[in-house]
TISENU-552533 format. One record per residue (C-alpha): x, y, z; residue in three letters. Coordinates in steps of 0.001 Angstrom, whole numbers, plus 500000, padded with zeros to 6 digits. Layout:
// TISENU-552533
XYZala...
END
This chain:
// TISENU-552533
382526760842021128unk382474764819021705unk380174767249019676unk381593766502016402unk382384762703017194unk386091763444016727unk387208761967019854unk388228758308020442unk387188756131023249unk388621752482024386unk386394750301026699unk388121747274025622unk385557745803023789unk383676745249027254unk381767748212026976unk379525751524025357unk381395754757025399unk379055757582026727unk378501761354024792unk380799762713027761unk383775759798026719unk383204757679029796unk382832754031029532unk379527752313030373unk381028748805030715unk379570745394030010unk378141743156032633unk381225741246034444unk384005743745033091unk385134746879035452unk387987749012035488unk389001753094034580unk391632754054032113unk395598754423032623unk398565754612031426unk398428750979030985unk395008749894030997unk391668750572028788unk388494751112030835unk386140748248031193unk389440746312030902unk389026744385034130unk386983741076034497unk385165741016037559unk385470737697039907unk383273734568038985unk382334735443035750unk380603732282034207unk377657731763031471unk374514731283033175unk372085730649030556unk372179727556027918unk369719729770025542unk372637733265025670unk376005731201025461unk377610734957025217unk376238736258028023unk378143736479030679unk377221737124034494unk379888737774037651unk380001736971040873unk378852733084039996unk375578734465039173unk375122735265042829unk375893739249042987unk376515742012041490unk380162743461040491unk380956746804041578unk382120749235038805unk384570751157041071unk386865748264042579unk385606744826041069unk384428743736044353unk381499741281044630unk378116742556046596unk376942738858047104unk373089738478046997unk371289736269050019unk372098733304050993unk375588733676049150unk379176734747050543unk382611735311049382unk384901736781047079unk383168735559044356unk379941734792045969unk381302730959045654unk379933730142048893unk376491729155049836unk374311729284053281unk373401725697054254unk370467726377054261unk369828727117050906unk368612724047048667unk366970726369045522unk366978724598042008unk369538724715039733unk369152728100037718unk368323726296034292unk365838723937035990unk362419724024034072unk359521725449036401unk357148724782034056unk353941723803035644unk354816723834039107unk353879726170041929unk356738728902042123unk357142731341045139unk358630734467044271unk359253737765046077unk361397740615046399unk362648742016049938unk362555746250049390unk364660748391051032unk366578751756050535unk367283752719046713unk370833752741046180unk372384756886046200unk368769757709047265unk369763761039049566unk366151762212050371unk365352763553053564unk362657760539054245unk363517757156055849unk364393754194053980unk361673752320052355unk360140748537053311unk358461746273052579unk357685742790050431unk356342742703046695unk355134739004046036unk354811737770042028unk353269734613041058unk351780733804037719unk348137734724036948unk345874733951033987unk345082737356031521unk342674736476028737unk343598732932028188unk347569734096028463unk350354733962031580unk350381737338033028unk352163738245036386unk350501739338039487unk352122741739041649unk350595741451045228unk352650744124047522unk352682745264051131unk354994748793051685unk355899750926054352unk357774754128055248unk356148756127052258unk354658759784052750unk351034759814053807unk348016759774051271unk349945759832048265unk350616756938044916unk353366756068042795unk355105753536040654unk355707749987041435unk357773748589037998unk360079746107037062unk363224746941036366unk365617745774033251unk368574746272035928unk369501743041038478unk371508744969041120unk369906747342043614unk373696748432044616unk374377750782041878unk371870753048040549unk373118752998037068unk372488749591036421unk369098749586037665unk368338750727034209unk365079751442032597unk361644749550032729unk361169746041031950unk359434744487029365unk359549742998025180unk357860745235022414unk356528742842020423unk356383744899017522unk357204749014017021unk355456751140019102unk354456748747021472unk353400751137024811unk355395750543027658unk352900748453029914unk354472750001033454unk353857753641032544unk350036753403033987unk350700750887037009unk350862752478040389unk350516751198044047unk347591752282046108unk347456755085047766unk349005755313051408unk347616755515054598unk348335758211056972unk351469755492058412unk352662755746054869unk351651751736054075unk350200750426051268unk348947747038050302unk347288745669047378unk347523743498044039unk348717744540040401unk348484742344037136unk350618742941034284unk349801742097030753unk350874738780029372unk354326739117027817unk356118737800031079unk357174734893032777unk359160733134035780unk361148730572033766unk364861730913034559unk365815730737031044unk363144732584029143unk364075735763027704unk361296737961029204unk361554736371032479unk361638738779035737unk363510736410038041unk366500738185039151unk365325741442038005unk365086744802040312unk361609746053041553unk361842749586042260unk359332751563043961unk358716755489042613unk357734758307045087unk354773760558043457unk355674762413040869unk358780760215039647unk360047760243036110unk363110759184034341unk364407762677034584unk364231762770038435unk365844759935039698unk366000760906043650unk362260759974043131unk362887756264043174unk362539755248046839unk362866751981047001unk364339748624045137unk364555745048045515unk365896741788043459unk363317739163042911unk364246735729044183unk362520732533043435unk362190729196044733unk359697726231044412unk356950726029047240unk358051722622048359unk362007723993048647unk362231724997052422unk362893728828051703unk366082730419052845unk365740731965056505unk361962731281055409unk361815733535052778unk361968736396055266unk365401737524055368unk369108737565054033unk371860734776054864unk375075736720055838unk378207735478055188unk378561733737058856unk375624731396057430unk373228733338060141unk369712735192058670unk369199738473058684unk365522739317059382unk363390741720057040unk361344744263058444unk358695742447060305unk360381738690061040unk362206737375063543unk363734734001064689unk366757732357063837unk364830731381060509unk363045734545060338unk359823732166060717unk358595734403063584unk355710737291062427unk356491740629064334unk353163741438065993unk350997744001063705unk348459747253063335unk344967747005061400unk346860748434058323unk349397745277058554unk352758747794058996unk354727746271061835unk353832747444065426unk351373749803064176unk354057751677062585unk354810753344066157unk357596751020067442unk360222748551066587unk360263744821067030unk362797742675068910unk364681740347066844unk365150737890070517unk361588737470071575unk359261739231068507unk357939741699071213unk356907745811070338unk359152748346071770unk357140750772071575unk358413754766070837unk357024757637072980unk353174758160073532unk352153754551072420unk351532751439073880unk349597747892073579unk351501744643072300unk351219745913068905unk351365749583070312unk348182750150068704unk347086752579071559unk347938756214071941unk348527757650075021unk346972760398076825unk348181763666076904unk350940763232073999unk352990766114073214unk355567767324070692unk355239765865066833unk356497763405066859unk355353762752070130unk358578762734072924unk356461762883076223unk352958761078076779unk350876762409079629unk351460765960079131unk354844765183080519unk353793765152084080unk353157761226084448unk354088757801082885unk352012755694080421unk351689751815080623unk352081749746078627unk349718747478079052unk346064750191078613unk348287753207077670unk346845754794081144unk348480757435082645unk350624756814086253unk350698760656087337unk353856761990088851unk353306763897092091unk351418767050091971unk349331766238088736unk346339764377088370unk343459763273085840unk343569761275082679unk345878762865081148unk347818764302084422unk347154767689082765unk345593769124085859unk347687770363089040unk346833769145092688unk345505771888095332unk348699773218096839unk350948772502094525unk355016773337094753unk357551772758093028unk360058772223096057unk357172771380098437unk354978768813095942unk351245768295096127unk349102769609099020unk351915772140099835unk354103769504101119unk351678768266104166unk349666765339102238unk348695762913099528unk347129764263095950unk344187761838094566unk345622761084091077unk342201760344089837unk339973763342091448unk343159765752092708unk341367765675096455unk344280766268099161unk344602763963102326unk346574765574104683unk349023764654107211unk348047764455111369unk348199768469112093unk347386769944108452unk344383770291107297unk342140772586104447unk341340771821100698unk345215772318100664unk346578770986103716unk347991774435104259unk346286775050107355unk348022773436110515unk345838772602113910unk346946774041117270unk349822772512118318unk351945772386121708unk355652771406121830unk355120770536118068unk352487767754118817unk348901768309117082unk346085768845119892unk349192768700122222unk349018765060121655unk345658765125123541unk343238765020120682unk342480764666116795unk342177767878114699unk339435768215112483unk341049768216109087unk337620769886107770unk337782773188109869unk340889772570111649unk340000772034115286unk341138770051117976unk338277766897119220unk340095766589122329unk340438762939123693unk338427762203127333unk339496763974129937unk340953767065128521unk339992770420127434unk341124772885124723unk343217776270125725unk342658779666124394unk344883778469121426unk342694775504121160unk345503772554121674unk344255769857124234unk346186771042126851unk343849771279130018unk343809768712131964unk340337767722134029unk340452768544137720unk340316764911139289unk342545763606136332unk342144762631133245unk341607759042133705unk338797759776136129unk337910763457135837unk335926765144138160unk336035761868140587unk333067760552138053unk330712762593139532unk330483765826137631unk330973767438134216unk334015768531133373unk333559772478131335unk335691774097128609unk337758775533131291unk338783772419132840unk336649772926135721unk334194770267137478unk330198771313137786unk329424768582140735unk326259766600140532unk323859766742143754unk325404765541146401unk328662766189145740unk331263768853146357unk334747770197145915unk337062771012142991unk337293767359141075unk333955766304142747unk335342763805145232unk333693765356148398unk330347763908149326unk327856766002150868unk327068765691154699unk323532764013155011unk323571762690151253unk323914758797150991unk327032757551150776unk325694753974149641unk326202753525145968unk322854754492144021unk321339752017142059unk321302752257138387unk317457751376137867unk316477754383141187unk318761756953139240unk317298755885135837unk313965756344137779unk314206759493139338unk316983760904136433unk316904764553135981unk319057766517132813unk321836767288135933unk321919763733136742unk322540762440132967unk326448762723133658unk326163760896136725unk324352758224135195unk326771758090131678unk329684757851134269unk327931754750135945unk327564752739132790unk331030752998132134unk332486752312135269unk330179748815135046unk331577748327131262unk334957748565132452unk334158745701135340unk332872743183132942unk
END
């Protein structure tokens, strides 16, 4: 290696020395140089021969991982745990890897998540890319039917097979997939692309690939076990932060009962790990979901114990499909212009006090900050902002307070008009100069002016005929002292009489 190939590099016959002298080592073999030791020198754990067509190719981690480069160690793939990836879920019943598939119905899918070393500033990407066989002019193609989330808005990019089977170190992912079948054969990934994304950042569709490819475990252009990878616009092999996402394609025969339903990863405690979307103990359970299919309407998260939406700020509905009122901030941190609460269930607003409307944008009449709504004296509407006020306030307001006497309203003696603020004084009593009910009737108030007057705005009695005196209670010499009848003073009534005759009727109420 060097510029003038003058330099010697050892990989230990386990591997391809780089231009810079490094070691690039074989699949199964790890290890950096010592004093004592080549690179690549190391085997990894599990190595065995997993295909009867390539005797000499040999895979680590019992077929069931990948080996890191660094330290050896095994990064077991679902469903597998270990050292050496030696130990299997119970749940998972898959075919033996050199089991013919031909001719029956294979299920095969890759879970994507984060690219490995990806240091973007954008969140990890999701999602599920299905591939099942399809018919292309008489030949096997593949069919690539994808659903993917987390990407930026309105924009495309690649969705290709990978020649790498590891999505835990980016320089094995490798290259694209496929087998020129003669020289100069175009690369048949360079033109596919997924659709473009919504303004979540999902995208869903279907993409078929020329024939050339296959699902048998032991053909040589087969993409089982191979890594999907998922390009952000604009990637190329010479920008490699623009791979987003990546996945390892599993497969499994439909009538095998998928591992943690095909939905998730077996840890090593033999318990499933749901993928975006799933939940369960099986993963079985389908996280409720938005028109565009992205989990919660892309605005929440869903419980892994009951498969419910938690929805984040300004959203709401059991798929928080429903924005709330009055959002603010982007992202949104308060709904209902921060002055109120919205439910979940309609994504209405519950106004705090002092605000009111739809969107509690608008401030009640009177408002406070120490004091509240209706400067402190009353109730704000939260759907028209109208104040009711307490006993003694009154105005649009409540700022105006009614006469009062020894802190009662209408001294106790009355109701105050909350429209104009004046006391209706209650039978019997009169208002004062201040207008509080505090004069009482001459004669009492349970029986002013003896019944047989009116009693003025002073207090004072204005006697009917025939009686005299301050509360009415002195009977005129020569006037009948005989109670009058009802039907002669309804006979001979006269406008000065009408109080007498008022009094009367409720004097005879009061006796039945």
């Amino acid at each position: 290696y060097g510029d003038n190939c003058t330099e010697a590099c050892d990989c230990a016959e386990h591997g391809a020395c780089s231009y810079s002298g490094a070691c690039n080592c074989d699949q199964g073999f790890w290890g950096s140089r010592n004093e004592t030791h080549p690179e690549c020198a190391n085997q990894c754990p599990g190595v065995i021969s997993r295909y009867n067509h390539f005797p000499n190719v040999t895979i680590p981690c019992n077929g069931h991982g990948n080996c890191s480069q660094v330290d050896g160690s095994c990064a077991c793939e679902r469903g597998y745990g270990g050292a050496a990836c030696e130990i299997s879920c119970p749940a998972d019943a898959a075919p033996a890897p050199d089991t013919s598939w031909e001719g029956q119905n294979v299920v095969c899918a890759a879970v994507i998540g984060k690219y490995p070393g990806y240091y973007g500033r954008r969140r990890a990407a999701s999602g599920v890319v299905n591939v099942s066989r399809v018919n292309i002019s008489n030949n096997t193609g593949l069919k690539l039917s994808y659903h993917l989330e987390g990407l930026p808005a309105g924009t495309s990019g690649g969705l290709h097979i990978h020649a790498g089977t590891t999505c835990s170190d980016p320089r094995m992912v490798g290259a694209h997939f496929y087998t020129p079948h003669g020289v100069g054969d175009p690369d048949p990934w360079q033109a596919i692309t997924y659709a473009k994304t919504s303004a979540s950042g999902t995208s869903s569709g279907e993409i078929e690939i020329s024939p050339g490819f296959g699902l048998e475990p032991a053909g040589s252009a087969t993409v089982r076990g191979h890594s999907v990878v998922v390009h952000l616009s604009g990637s190329s092999a010479r920008e490699p932060t623009n791979r987003f996402g990546c996945g390892i394609i599993r497969c499994s025969l439909v009538d095998v009962p998928l591992l943690c339903s095909g939905n998730g990863q077996c840890n090593e405690e033999g318990r499933c790990d749901c993928g975006l979307g799933f939940w369960k103990q099986d993963c079985s359970g389908v996280c409720p979901q938005g028109v565009d299919k992205s989990v919660c309407s892309g605005h929440g998260s869903c419980s892994l114990s009951d498969g419910l939406c938690s929805c984040s700020p300004g959203w709401a509905g059991m798929e928080c499909q429903l924005e709330c009122p009055g959002n603010v901030g982007n992202p949104v941190t308060l709904p209902c212009s921060g002055h109120g609460h919205c439910l979940l269930q309609d994504a209405s607003c519950t106004c705090i006090n002092g605000y009111f409307g739809e969107s509690c944008n608008s401030t009640c009449p009177g408002f406070d900050e120490h004091l509240g709504a209706c400067s402190g004296h009353g109730s704000c509407s939260r759907t028209d902002g109208t104040c009711s006020c307490q006993a003694g306030y009154f105005g649009a307001d409540c700022q105006g307070e009614c006469p009062r006497t020894d802190g009662l309203p209408c001294a106790g003696h009355g109701l105050c008009r909350q429209s104009i603020g004046t006391c209706a004084c209650d039978y019997g009593y009169v208002a004062d100069k201040l207008g509080a009910c505090t004069t009482e009737c001459k004669g009492g108030a349970m029986d002013p002016c003896a019944g047989h007057g009116r009693c003025d705005e002073a207090g004072e009695c204005a006697c009917i005929p025939g009686y005299a005196g301050d509360s009415c209670n002195a009977t005129c010499p020569g006037y009948p002292t005989t109670p009058v009848s009802y039907t002669h003073l309804r006979a001979h009534e006269t406008p000065e009489h009408l109080v007498c005759r008022l009094l009367l009727e409720k004097k005879k109420k009061k006796k039945q």
